[in-house]
C-alpha positions in Angstrom: 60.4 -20.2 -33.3 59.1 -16.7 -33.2 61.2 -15.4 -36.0 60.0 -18.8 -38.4 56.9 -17.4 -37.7 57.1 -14.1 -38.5 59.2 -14.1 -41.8 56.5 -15.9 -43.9 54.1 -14.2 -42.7 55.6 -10.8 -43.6 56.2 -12.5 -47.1 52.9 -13.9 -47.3 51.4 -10.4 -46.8 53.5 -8.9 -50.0 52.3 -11.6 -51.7 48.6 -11.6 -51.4 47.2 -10.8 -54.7 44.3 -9.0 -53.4 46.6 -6.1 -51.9 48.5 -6.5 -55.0 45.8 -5.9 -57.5 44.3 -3.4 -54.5 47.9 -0.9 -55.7 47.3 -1.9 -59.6 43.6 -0.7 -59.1 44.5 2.0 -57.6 47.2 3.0 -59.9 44.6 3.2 -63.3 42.5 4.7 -60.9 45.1 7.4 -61.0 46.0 7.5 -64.8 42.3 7.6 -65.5 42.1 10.5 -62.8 45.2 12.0 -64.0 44.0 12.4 -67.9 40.4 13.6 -66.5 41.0 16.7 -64.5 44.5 17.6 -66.5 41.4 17.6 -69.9 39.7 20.6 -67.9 42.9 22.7 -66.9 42.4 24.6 -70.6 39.2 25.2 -71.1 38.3 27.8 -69.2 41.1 29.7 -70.9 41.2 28.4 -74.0 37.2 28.4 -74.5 37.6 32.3 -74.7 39.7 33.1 -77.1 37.2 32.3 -80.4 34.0 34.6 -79.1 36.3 37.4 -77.8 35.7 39.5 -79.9 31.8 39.1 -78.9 32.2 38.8 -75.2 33.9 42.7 -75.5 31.0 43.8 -76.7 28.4 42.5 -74.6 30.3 43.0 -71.4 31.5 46.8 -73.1 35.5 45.6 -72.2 38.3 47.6 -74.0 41.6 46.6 -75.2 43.3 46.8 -71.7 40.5 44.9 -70.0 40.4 42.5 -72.2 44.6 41.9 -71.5 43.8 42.0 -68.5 41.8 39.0 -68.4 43.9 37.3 -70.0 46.0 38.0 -67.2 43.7 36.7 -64.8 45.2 32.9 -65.2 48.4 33.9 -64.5 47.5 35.8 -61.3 45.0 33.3 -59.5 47.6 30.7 -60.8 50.4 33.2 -58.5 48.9 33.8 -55.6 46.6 30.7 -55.0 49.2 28.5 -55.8 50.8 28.8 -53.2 48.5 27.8 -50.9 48.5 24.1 -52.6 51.4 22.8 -50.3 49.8 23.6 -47.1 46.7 22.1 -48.4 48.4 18.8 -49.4 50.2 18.7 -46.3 47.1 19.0 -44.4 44.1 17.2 -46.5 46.2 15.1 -48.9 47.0 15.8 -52.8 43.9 13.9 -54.2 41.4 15.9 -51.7 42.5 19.1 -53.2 42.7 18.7 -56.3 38.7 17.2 -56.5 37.9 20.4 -54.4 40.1 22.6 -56.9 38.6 20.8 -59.6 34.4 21.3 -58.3 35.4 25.0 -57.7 36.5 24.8 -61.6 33.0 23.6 -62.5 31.1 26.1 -60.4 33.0 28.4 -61.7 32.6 27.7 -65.5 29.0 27.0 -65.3 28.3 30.4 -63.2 29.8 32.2 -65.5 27.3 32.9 -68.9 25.4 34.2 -65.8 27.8 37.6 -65.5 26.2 40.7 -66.6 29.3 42.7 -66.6 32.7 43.2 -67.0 33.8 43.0 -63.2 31.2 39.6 -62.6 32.7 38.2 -65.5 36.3 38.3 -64.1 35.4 37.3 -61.1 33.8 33.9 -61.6 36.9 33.7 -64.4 39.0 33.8 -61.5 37.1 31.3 -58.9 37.4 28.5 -61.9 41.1 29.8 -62.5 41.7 29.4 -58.4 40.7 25.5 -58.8 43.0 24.9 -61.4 45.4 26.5 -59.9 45.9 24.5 -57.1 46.0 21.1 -59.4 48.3 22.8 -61.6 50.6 22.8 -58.5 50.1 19.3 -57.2 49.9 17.2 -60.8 53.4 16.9 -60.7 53.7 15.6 -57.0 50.8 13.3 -57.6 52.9 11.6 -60.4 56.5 11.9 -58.6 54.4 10.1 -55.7 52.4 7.5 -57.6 54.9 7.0 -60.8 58.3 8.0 -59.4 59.9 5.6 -61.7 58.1 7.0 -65.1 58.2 11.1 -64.1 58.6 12.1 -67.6 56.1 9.5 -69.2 53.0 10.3 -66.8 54.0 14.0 -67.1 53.4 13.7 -71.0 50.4 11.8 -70.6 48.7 14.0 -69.2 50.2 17.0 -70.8 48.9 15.3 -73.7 45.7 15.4 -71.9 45.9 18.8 -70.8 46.6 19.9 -74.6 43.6 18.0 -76.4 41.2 20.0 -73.4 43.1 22.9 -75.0 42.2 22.1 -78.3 38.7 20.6 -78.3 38.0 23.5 -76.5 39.1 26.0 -78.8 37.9 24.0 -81.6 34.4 23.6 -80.5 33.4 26.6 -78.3 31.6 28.6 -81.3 30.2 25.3 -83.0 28.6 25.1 -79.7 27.4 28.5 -79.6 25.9 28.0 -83.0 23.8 25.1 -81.2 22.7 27.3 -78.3 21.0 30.0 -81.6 24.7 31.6 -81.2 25.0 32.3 -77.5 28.2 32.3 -77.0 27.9 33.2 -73.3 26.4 28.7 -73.1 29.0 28.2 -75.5 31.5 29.0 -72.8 29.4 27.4 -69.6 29.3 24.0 -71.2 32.7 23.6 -70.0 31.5 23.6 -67.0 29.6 20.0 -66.8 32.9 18.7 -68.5 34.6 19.7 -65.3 32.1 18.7 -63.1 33.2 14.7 -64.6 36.4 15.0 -63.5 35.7 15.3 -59.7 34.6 11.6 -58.8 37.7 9.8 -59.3 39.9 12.5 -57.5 37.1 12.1 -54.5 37.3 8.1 -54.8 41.5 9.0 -55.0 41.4 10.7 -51.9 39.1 8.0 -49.7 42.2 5.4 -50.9 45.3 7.4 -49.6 45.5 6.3 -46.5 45.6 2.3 -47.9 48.2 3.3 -50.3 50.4 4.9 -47.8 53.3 2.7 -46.8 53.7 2.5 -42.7 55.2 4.9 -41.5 58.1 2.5 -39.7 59.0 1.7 -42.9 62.5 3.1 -42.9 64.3 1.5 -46.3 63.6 2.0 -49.5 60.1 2.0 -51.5 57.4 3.2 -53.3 56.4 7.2 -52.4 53.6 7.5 -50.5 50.4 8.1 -52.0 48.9 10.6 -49.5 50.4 14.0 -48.5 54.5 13.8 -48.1 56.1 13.4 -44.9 56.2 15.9 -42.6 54.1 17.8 -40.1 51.2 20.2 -41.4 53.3 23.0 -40.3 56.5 21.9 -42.6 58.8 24.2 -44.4 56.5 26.3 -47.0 56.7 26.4 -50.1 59.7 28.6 -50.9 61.5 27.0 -48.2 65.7 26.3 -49.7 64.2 27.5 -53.3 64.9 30.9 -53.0 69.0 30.1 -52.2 69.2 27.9 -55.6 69.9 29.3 -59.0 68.3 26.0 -60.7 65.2 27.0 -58.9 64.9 30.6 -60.2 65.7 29.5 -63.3 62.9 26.8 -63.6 60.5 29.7 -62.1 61.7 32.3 -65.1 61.5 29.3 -67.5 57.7 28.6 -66.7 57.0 32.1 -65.9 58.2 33.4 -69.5 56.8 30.4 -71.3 53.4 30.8 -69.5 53.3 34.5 -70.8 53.6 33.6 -74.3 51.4 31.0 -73.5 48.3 33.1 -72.5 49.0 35.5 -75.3 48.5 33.1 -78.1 45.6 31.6 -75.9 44.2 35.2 -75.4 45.3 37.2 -78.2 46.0 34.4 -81.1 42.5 34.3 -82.4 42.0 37.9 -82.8 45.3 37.8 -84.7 43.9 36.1 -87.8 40.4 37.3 -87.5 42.2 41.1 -87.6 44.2 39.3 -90.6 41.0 38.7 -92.2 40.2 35.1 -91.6 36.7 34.2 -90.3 36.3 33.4 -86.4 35.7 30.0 -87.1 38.8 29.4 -89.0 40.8 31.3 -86.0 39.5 29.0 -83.5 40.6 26.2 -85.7 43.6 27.5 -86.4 44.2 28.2 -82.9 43.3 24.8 -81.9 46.0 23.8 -84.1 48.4 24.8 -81.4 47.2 23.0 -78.8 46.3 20.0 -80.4 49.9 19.2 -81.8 50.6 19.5 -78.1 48.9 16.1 -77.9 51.7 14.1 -79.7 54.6 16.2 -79.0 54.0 16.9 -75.3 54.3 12.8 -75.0 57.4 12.0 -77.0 59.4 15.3 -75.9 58.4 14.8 -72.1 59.4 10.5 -72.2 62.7 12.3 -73.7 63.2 14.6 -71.6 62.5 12.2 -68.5 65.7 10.2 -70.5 67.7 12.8 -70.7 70.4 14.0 -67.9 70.3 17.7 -69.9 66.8 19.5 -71.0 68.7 22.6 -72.4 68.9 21.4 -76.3 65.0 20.6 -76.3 64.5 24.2 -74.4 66.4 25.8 -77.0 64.6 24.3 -79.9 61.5 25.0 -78.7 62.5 28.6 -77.9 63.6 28.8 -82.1 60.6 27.4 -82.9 58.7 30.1 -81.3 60.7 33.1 -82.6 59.7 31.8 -86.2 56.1 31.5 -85.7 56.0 35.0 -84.4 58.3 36.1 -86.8 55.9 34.6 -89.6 52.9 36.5 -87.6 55.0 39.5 -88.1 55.4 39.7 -92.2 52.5 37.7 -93.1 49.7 36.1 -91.0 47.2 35.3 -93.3 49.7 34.1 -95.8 50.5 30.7 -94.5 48.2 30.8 -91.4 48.6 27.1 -90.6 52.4 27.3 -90.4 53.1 29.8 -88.2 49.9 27.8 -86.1 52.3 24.9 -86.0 55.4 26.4 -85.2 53.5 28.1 -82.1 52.2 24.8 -81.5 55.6 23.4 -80.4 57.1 25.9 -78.9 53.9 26.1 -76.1 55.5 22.1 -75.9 57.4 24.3 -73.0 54.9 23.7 -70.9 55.1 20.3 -70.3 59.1 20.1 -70.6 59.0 22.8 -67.7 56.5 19.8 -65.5 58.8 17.3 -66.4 62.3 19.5 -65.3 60.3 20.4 -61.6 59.9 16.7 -61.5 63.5 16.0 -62.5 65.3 18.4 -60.3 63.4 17.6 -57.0 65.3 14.7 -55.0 62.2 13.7 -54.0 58.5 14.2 -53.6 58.7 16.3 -50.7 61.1 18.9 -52.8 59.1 18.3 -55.4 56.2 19.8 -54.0 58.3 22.7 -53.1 59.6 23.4 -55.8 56.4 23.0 -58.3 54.8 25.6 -55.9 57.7 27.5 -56.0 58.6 28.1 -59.5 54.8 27.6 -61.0 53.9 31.0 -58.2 56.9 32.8 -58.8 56.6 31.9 -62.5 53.1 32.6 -63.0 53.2 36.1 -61.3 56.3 37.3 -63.7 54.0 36.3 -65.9 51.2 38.5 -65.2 52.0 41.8 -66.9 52.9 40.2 -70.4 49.2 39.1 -71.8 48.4 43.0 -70.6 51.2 44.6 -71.9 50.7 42.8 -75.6 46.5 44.0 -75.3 47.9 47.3 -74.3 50.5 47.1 -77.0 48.0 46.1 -79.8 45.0 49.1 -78.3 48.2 51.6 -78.5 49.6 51.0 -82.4 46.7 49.8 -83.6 48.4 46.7 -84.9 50.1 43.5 -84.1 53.7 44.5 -85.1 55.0 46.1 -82.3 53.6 43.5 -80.0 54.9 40.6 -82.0 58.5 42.2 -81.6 58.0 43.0 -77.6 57.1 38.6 -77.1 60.1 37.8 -79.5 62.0 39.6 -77.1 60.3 37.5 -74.1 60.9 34.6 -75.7 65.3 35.1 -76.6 65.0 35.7 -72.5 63.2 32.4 -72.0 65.6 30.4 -74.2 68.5 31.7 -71.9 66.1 30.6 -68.8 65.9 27.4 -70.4 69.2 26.9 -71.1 70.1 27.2 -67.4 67.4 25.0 -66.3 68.0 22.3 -68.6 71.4 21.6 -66.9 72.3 18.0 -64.5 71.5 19.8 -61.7 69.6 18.8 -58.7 67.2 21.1 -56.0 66.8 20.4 -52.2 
């Protein structure tokens, strides 16, 4: 008698459509938070790059500085990204990543404040410590929430992530121009764009708990929506990654893809201005690499997600590249636009490095380990190359010799690629 009663009601619970449409509300709550805050992860790179050439003046920043701030991302994205597993563990992914993502507003709208060089970097580098930590936890969010569509929610919102890119680029010095050519509101404006991304991640964060299977649960089923299982004080974030070769070789993948990625963020502009095109037409041109991004990161990440092997997609993206710089190298201001699109998708690394973290981990705990692994490890390899190419470029007066050092980069990122492209699993 007790077991008749039981049984339906166990059914009639994972029937009722209003927990049923509770999980599909929740889920485009997700996609809708997903797309929001991955729009603002750019911007406060990307919105540089046009009005470089006017924010070393003001702020009186050479050559090397100015590498050096391009650097900046690379090192805030190092060092406070791996603090984002602890935090998950302890407040949930959704509560960090609307904390990360207010500190990215505060930073971005404090910043046409600086006065000065050192000011300047500094509130750079509180908006680059928020994204940091939601670079690091994107991909656990979707191998949580989606663990059936990895590679198709990791192109969504790359796609996401690339049009931020691109608008950004596009329309910093048109907004500028609005503000009488103050390019120091030009840049803060990104700011109350960020600021609209924090209330679904906050409404995210109040629902975890209700979309958190019990914990008895001990078969199969969805991945929990809150932090994964485990006690705060779990295995850190290079715990088993350091032992396995597919995990180095995902963190050199990233790392060398996110130094040629900050170069052509930083550095691209100046390129074709120094060519002789107008800023305007850089930042255009520029935006041209970020906003093919939109399509491509999409259809190569749902490919990828398909796919048992990455390597072939790594490599052509790695060709790609070589020709845009090579192009950059004889001739920049001869066919601008086509060198533009070949660096275009060969940054598509980007996302095919999110979607191979999400596809190596066994599961969402790994996962998490192994985005803060080879995003930290990546991202501080990456450091020196945005500062060695300003260096480069203050040195010979020129673009050539730099050009030639980030070919080099990217034959070693190919080979990275390669060997984290294979059927291979981590954890």
């Amino acid at each position: 008698m007790i077991i008749r009663r039981k049984v339906p009601a166990r059914s009639a619970r994972r029937r009722d459509p209003a927990r049923a449409g509770g999980r599909a509300g929740g889920r485009g709550l997700a996609v809708a938070a997903l797309l929001l805050v991955a729009f603002n992860l750019r911007p406060a790179v990307t919105s540089l790059g046009p009005v470089l050439a006017e924010a070393r003046s003001a702020l009186g920043m050479s050559g090397a500085a100015a590498g050096l701030l391009t650097s900046v991302p690379a090192l805030c994205f190092a060092l406070v990204g791996v603090a984002a597993p602890r935090l998950s563990r302890r407040y949930g992914p959704s509560a960090v990543v609307a904390a990360g993502t207010a500190v990215v507003a505060v930073g971005l709208v404090l910043r046409p404040l600086a006065g000065g060089t050192l000011l300047f970097l500094a509130l750079s580098a509180l908006a680059l410590a928020g994204i940091a930590v939601a670079n690091v936890l994107l991909p656990v969010v979707v191998k949580q929430r989606f663990p059936g569509q990895v590679g198709r929610m990791t192109g969504l919102y790359s796609m996401a992530l690339n049009l931020g890119a691109a608008v950004a680029a596009a329309a910093t010095v048109p907004l500028s121009g609005a503000f009488g050519g103050q390019w120091r509101w030009g840049l803060g404006a990104w700011g109350v764009v960020a600021a609209l991304a924090v209330p679904p991640w906050i409404v995210l964060a109040r629902l975890r708990t209700a979309d958190r299977p019990p914990r008895t649960a001990a078969g199969p089923g969805p991945a929990p929506a809150g932090p994964p299982p485990g006690p705060a004080s779990g295995p850190g974030p290079g715990a088993g990654m350091t032992r396995s070769p597919t995990a180095w070789a995902l963190a050199a993948y990233f790392g060398l893809q996110a130094g040629a990625a900050y170069v052509v963020i930083g550095w691209l502009p100046q390129m074709y201005r120094d060519a002789g095109l107008p800023a305007g037409r850089a930042g255009l041109l520029f935006a041209v690499t970020s906003l093919l991004g939109v399509p491509l990161s999409f259809a190569l990440s749902a490919l990828a997600g398909r796919l048992r092997r990455q390597s072939g997609i790594a490599v052509a993206l790695g060709v790609s590249g070589l020709a845009g710089y090579a192009g950059l190298w004889a001739a920049p201001a001869a066919a601008p636009w086509v060198w533009a699109v070949l660096l275009g998708v060969a940054n598509c690394s980007f996302p095919l490095a999110l979607t191979m973290i999400g596809l190596r981990g066994r599961n969402s705990a790994t996962v998490v380990r192994l985005s803060a692994f080879a995003q930290s490890t990546g991202y501080l390899l990456s450091i020196p190359v945005p500062f060695l190419v300003g260096a480069l470029y203050e040195h010979t007066d020129g673009w050539r010799i730099p050009l030639v050092f980030l070919a080099v980069l990217m034959v070693a990122q190919l080979a990275a690629g390669v060997l984290a492209g294979r059927d291979r699993s981590v954890g």
